[in-house]
Backbone as CSV, one residue per row, in Angstrom:
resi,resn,N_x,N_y,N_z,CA_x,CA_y,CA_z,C_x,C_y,C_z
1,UNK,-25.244,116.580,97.555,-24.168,115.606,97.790,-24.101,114.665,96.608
2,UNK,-23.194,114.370,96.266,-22.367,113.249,95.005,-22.924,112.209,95.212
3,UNK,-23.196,111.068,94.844,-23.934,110.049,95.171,-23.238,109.167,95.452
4,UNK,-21.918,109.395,94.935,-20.368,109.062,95.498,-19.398,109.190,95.925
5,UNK,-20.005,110.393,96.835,-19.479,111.148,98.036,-19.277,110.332,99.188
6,UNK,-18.189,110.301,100.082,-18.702,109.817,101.269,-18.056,110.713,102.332
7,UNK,-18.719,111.204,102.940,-18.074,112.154,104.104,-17.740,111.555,105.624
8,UNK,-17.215,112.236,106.387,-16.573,111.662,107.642,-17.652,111.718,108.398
9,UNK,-17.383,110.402,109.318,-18.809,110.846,110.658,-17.889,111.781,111.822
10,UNK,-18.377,112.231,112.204,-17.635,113.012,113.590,-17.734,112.472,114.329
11,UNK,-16.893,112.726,115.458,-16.871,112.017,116.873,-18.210,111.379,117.401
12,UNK,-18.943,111.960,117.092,-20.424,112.078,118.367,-21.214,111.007,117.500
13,UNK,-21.175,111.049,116.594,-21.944,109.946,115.271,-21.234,108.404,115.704
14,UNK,-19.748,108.627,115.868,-19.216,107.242,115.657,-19.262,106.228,116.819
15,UNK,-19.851,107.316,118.131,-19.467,106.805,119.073,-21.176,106.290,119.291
16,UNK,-21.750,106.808,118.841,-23.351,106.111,118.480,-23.543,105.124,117.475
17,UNK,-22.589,104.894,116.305,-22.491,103.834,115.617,-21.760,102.519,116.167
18,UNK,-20.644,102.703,117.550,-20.320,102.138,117.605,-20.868,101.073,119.102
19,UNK,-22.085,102.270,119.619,-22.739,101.161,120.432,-24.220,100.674,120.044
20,UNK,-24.149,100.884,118.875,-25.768,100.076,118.292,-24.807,98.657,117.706
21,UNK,-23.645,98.944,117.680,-22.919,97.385,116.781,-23.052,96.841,118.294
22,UNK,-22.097,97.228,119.342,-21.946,96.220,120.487,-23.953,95.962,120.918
23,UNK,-24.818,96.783,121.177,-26.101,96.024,121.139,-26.281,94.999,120.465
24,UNK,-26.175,94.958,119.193,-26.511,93.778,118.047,-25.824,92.741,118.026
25,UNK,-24.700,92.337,118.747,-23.323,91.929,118.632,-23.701,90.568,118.934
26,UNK,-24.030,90.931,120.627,-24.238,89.086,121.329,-25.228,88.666,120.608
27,UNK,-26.676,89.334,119.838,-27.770,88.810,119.373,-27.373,87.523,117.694
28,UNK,-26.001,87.625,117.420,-25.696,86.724,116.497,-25.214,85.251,116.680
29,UNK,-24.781,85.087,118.708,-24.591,83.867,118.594,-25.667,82.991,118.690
30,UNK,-26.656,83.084,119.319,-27.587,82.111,119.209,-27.949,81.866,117.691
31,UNK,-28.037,82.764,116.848,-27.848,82.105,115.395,-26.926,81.037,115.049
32,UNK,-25.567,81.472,115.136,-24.387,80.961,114.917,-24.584,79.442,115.603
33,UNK,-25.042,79.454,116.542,-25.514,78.129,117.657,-26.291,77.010,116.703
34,UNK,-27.461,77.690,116.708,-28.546,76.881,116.095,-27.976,76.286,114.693
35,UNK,-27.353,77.779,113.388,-26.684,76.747,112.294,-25.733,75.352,112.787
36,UNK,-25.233,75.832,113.449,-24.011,75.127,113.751,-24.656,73.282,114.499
37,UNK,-25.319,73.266,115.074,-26.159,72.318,115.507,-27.067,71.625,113.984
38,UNK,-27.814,72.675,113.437,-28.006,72.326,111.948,-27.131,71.153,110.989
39,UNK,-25.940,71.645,110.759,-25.030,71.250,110.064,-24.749,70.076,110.588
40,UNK,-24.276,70.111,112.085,-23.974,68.631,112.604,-25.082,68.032,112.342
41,UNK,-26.483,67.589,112.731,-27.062,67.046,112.630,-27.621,66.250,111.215
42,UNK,-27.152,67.272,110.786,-27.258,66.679,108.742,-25.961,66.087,108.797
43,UNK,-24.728,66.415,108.876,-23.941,65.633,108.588,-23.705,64.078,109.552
44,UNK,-24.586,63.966,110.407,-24.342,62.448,111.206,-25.324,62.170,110.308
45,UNK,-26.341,62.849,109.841,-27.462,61.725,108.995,-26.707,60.762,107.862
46,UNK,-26.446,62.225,107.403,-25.306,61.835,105.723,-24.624,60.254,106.111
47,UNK,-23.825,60.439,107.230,-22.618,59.732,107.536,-23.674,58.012,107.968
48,UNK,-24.421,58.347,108.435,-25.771,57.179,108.927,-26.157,56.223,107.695
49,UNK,-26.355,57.180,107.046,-27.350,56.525,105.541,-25.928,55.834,105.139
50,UNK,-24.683,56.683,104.939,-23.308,55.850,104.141,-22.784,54.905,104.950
51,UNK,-22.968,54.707,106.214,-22.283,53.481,106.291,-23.447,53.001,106.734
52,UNK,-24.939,52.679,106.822,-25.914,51.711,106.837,-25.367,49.906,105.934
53,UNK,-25.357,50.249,104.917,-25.106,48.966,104.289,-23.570,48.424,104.717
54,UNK,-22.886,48.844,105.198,-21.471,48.407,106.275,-21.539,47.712,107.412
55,UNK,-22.690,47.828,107.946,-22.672,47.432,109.784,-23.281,45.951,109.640
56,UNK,-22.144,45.339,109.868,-22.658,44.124,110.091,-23.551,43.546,110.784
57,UNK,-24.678,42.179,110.180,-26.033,41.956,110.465,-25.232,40.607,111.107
58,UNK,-25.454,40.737,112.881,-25.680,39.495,113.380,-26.750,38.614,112.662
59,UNK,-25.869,36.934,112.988,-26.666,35.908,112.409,-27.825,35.444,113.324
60,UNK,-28.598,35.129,113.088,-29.853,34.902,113.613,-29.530,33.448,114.645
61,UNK,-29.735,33.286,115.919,-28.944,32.801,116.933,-30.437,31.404,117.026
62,UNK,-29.879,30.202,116.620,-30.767,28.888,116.796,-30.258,28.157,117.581
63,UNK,-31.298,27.497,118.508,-31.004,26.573,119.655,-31.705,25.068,119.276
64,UNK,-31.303,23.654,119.379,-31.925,22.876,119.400,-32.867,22.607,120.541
65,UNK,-34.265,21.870,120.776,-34.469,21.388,121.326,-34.721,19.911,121.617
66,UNK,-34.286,19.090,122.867,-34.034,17.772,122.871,-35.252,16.794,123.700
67,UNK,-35.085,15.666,123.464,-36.088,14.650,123.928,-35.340,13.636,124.821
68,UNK,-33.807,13.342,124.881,-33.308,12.326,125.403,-33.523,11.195,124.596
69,UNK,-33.110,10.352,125.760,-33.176,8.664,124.932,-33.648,7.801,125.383
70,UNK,-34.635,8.287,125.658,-36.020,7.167,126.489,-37.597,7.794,126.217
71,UNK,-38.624,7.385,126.417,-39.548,7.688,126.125,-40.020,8.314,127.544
72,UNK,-39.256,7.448,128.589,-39.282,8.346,130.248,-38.759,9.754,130.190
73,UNK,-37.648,9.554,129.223,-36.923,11.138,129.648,-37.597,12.204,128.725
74,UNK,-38.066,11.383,127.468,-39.049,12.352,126.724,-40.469,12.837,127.228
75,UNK,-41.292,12.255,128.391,-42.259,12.412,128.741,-41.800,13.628,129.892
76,UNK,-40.498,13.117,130.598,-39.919,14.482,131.868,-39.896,15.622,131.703
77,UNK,-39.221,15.758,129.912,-38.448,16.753,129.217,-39.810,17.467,128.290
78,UNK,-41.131,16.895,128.449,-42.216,17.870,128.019,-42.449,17.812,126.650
79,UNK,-41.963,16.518,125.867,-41.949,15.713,124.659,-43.262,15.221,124.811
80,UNK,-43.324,15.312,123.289,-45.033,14.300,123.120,-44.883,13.177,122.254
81,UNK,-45.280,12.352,121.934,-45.603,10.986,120.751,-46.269,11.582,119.951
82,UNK,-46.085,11.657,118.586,-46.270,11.880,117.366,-46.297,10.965,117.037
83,UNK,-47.832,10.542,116.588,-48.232,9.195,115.634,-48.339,9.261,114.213
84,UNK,-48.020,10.087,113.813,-47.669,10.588,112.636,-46.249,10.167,112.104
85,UNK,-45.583,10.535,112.904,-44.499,10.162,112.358,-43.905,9.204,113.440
86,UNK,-44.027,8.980,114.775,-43.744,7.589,115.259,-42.409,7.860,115.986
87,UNK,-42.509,9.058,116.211,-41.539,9.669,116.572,-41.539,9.991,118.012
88,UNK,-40.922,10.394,119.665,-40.959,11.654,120.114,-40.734,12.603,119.884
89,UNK,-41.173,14.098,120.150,-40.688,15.229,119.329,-40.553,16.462,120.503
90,UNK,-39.987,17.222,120.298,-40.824,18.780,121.748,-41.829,19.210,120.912
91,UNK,-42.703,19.733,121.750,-44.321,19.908,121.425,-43.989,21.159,120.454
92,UNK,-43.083,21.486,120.549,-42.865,23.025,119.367,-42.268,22.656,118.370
93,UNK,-42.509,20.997,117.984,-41.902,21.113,116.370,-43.129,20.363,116.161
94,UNK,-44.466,19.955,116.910,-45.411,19.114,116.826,-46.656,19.575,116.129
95,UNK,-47.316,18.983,115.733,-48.911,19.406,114.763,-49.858,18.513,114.859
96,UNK,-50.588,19.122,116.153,-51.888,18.089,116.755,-52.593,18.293,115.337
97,UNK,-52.717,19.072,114.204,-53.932,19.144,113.490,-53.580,17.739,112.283
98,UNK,-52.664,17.290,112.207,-52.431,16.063,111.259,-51.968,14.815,111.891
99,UNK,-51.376,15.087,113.085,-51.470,14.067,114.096,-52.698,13.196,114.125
100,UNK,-53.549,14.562,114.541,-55.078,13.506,114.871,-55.681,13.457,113.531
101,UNK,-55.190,13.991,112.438,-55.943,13.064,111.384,-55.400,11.987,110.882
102,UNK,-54.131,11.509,111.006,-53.764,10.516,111.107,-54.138,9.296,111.538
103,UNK,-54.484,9.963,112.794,-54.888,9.080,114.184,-56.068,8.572,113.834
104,UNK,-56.765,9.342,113.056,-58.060,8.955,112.597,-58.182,7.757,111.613
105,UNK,-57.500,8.059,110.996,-57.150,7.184,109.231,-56.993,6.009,110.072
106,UNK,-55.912,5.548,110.989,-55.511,4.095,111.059,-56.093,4.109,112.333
107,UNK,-57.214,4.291,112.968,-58.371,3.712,113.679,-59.711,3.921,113.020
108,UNK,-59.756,3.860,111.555,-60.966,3.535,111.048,-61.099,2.287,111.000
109,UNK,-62.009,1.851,111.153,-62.300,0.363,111.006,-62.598,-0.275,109.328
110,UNK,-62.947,0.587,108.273,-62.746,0.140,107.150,-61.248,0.121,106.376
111,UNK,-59.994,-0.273,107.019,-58.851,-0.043,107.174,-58.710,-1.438,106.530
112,UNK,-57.823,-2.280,106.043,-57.277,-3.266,105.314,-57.576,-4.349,106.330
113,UNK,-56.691,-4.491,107.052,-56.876,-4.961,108.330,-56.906,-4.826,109.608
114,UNK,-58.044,-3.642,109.112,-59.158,-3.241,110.714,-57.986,-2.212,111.424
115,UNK,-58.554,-1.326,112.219,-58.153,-0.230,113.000,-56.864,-0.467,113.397
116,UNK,-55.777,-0.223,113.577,-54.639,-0.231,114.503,-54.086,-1.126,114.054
117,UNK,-53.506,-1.151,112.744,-52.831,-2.147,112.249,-50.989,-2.337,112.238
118,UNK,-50.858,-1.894,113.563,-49.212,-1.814,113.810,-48.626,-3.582,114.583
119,UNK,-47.703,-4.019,113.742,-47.525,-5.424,114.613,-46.248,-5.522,114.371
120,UNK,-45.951,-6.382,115.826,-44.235,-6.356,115.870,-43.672,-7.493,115.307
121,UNK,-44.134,-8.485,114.178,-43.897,-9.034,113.307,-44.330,-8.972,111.982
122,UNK,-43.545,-9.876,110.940,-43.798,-9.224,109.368,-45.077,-10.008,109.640
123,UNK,-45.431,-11.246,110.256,-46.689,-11.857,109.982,-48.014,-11.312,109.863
124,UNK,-47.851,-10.375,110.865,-48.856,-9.467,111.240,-49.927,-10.859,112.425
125,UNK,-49.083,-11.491,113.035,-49.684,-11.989,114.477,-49.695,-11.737,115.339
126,UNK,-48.532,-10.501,115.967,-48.730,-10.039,117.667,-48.921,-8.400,116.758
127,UNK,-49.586,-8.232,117.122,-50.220,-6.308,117.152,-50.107,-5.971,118.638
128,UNK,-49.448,-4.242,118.151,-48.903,-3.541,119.423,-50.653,-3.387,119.562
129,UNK,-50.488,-3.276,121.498,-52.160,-3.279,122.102,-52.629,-1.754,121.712
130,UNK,-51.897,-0.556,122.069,-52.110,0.741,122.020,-51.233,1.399,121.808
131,UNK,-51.318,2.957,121.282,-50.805,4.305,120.949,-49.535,4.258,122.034
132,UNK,-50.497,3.665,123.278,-49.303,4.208,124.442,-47.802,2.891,124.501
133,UNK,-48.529,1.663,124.034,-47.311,0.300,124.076,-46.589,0.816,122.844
134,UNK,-47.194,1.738,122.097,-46.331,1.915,120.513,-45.207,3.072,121.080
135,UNK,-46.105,3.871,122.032,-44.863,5.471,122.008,-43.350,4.656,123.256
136,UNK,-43.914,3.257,124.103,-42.649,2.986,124.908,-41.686,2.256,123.830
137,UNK,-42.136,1.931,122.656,-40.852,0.831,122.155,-40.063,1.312,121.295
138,UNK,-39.600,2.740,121.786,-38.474,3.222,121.057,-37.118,2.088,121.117
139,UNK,-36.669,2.173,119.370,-35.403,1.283,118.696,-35.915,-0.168,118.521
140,UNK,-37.805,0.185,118.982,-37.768,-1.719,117.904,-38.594,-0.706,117.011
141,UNK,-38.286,-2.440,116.029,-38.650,-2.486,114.637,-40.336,-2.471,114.712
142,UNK,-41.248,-2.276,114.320,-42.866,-2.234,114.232,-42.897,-2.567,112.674
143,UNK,-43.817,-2.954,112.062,-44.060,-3.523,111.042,-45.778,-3.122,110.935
144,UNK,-46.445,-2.658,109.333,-48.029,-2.161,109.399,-47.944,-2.059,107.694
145,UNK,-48.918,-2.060,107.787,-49.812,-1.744,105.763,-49.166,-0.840,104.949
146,UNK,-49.070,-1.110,103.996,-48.718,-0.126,102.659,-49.496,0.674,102.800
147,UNK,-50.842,0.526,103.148,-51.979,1.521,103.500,-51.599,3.057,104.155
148,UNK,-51.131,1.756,105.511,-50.912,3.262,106.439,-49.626,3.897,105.751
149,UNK,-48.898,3.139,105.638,-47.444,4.352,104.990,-47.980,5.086,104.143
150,UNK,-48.446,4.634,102.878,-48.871,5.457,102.158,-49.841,7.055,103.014
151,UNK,-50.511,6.541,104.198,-51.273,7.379,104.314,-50.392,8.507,105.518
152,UNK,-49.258,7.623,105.859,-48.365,8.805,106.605,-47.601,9.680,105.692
153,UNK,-47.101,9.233,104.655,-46.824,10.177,103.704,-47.469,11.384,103.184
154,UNK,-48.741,11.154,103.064,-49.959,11.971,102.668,-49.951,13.205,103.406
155,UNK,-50.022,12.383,105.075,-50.385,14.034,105.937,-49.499,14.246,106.756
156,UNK,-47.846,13.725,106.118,-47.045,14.205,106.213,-46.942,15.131,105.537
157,UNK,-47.139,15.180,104.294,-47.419,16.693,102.776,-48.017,17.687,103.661
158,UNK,-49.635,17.140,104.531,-50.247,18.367,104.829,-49.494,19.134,106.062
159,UNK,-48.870,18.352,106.541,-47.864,19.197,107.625,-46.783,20.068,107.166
160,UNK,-46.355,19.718,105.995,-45.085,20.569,105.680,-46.065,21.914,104.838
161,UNK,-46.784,21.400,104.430,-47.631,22.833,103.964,-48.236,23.773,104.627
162,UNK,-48.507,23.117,106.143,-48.939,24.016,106.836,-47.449,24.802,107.481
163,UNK,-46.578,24.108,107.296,-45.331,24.871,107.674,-45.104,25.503,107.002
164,UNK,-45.139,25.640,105.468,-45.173,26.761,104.734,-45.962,28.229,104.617
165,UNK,-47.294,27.937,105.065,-47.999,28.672,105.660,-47.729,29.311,106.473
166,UNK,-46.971,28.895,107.421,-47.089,29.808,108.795,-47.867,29.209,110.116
167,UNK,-48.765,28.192,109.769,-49.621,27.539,110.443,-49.084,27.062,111.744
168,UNK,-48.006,26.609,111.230,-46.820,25.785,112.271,-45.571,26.412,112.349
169,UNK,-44.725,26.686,113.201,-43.757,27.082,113.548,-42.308,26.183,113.275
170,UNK,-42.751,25.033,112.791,-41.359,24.232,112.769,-42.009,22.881,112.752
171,UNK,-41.126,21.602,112.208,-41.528,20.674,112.091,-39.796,19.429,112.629
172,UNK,-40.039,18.334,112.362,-39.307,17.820,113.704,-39.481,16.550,111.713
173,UNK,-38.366,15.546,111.754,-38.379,14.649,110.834,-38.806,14.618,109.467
174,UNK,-38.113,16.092,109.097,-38.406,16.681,107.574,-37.018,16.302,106.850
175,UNK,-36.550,15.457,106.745,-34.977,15.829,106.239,-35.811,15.455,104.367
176,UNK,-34.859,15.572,103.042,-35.187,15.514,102.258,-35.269,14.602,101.322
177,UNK,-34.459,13.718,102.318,-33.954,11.831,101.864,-35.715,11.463,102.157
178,UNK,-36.133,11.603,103.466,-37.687,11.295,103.469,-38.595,11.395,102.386
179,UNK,-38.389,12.985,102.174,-39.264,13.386,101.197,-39.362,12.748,99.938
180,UNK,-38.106,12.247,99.497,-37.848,11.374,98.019,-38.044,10.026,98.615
181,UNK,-38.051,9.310,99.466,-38.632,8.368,99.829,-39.926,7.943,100.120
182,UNK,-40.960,9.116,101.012,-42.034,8.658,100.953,-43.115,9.190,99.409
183,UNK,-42.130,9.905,98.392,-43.109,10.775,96.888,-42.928,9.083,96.102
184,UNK,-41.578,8.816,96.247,-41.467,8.038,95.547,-42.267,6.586,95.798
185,UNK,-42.577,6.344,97.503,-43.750,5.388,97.182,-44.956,5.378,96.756
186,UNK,-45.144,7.029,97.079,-46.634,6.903,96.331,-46.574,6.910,94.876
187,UNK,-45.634,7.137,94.300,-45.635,6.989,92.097,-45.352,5.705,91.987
188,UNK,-44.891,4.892,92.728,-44.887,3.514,92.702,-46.111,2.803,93.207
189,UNK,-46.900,2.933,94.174,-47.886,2.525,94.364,-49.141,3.424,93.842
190,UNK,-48.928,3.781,92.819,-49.954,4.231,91.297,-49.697,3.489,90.241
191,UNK,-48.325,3.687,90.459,-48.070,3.536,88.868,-47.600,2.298,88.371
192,UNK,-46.958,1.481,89.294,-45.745,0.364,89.045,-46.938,-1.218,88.763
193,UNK,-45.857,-2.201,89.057,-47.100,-3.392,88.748,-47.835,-3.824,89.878
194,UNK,-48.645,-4.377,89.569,-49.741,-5.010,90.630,-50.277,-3.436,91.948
195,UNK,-50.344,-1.826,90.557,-50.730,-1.262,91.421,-51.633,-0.984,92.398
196,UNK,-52.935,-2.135,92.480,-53.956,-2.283,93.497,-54.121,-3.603,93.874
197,UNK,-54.464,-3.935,94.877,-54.456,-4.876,96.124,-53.405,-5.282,96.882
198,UNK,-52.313,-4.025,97.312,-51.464,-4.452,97.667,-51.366,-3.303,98.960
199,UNK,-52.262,-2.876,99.436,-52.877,-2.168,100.445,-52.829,-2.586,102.097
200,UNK,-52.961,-4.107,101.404,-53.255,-5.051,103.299,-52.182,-5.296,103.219
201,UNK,-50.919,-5.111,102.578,-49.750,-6.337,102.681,-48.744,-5.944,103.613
202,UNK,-48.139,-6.678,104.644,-47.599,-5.761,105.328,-46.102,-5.867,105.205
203,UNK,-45.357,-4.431,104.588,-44.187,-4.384,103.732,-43.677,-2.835,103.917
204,UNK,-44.173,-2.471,105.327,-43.640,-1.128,105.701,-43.171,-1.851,107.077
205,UNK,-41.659,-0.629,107.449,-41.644,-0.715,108.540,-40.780,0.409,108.827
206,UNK,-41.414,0.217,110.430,-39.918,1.706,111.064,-39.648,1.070,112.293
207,UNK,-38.740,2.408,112.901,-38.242,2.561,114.348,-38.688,3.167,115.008
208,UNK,-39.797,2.775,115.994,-39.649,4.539,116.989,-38.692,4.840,117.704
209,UNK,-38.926,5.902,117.350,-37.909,7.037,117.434,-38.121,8.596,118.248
210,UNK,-36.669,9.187,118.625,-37.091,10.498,119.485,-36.168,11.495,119.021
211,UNK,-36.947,12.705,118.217,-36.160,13.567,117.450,-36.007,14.314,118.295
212,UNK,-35.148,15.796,118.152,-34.934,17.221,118.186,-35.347,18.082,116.945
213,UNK,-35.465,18.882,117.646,-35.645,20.143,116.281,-34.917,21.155,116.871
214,UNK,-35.279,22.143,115.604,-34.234,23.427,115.484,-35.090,24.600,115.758
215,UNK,-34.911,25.445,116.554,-35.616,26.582,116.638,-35.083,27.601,116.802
């Protein structure tokens, strides 16, 4: 035979060729299936990865929390006194670890003029009795040492650093007017005139006060 011959099948051949095709026949869709599932599945990836950088990123959803306007409604509302900053605050913008070193500093007794030097005149003749007569007189004026300011400034620093850290979760009377207010007393009380013995003098003052924070 020619090697490019092709001869006829006969009847009996074709009709045996033509049921080994119908055997083999159904065995191609489950192929056909599986590519086909293949393909989709790559093409939702494709389509996934291209519009990834498209889908808009909700904004990160912040709630204040509040103290009221009393030192009653701040004690109801689960607020604490921060002697640190002289403030009420919610306990989740608060930092017992500079609080109480605070607390420490202005009840040392080698202090200018002696432990607890907060008084509700410039004279420094009526001194608040305690922590607790200081946290009710939110919106008066209190009057105390260059000492202590200086030294609330100080571990006020160590609080915002521990907020940088991670240490703390949030802080309550950080605005940045502060920050240039209390840096700038301490380069003045280094640097300016009559920079030592002016420690006892009493030439600070605040408000207590009852913040919110942001969480």
């Amino acid at each position: 035979m020619s090697a490019n011959h092709y001869d006829r099948l006969d009847d009996q051949e074709l009709a045996s060729t033509g049921n080994a095709l119908q055997k083999s026949g159904p065995n191609r869709a489950p192929s056909r299936f599986a590519l086909l599932t293949v393909l989709v599945g790559t093409a939702c990836t494709i389509f996934g990865y291209t519009m990834y950088p498209y889908i808009p990123i909700l904004p990160q959803q912040h709630r204040q929390l509040h103290c009221g306007n009393s030192s009653v409604e701040a004690q109801h509302l689960g607020c604490v006194f921060d002697l640190l900053t002289n403030n009420w605050m919610p306990e989740y913008c608060s930092d017992n670890i500079t609080d109480s070193e605070y607390r420490e500093w202005v009840f040392d007794p080698t202090r200018k003029l002696g432990p607890w030097a907060f008084f509700l005149d410039r004279e420094a003749q009526h001194r608040v009795k305690s922590e607790q007569d200081l946290s009710e007189l939110v919106g008066v004026h209190v009057y105390t040492t260059t000492e202590n300011h200086l030294a609330h400034c100080t571990f006020l620093a160590r609080r915002m650093h521990r907020l940088t850290t991670g240490e703390i979760k949030a802080v309550a009377h950080n605005t940045f007017a502060h920050t240039r207010h209390c840096t700038s007393s301490i380069l003045e009380a280094i640097s300016g005139p009559g920079a030592t013995g002016h420690e006892s003098s009493i030439a600070s003052t605040f408000d207590v006060g009852i913040v919110s924070c942001t969480v």
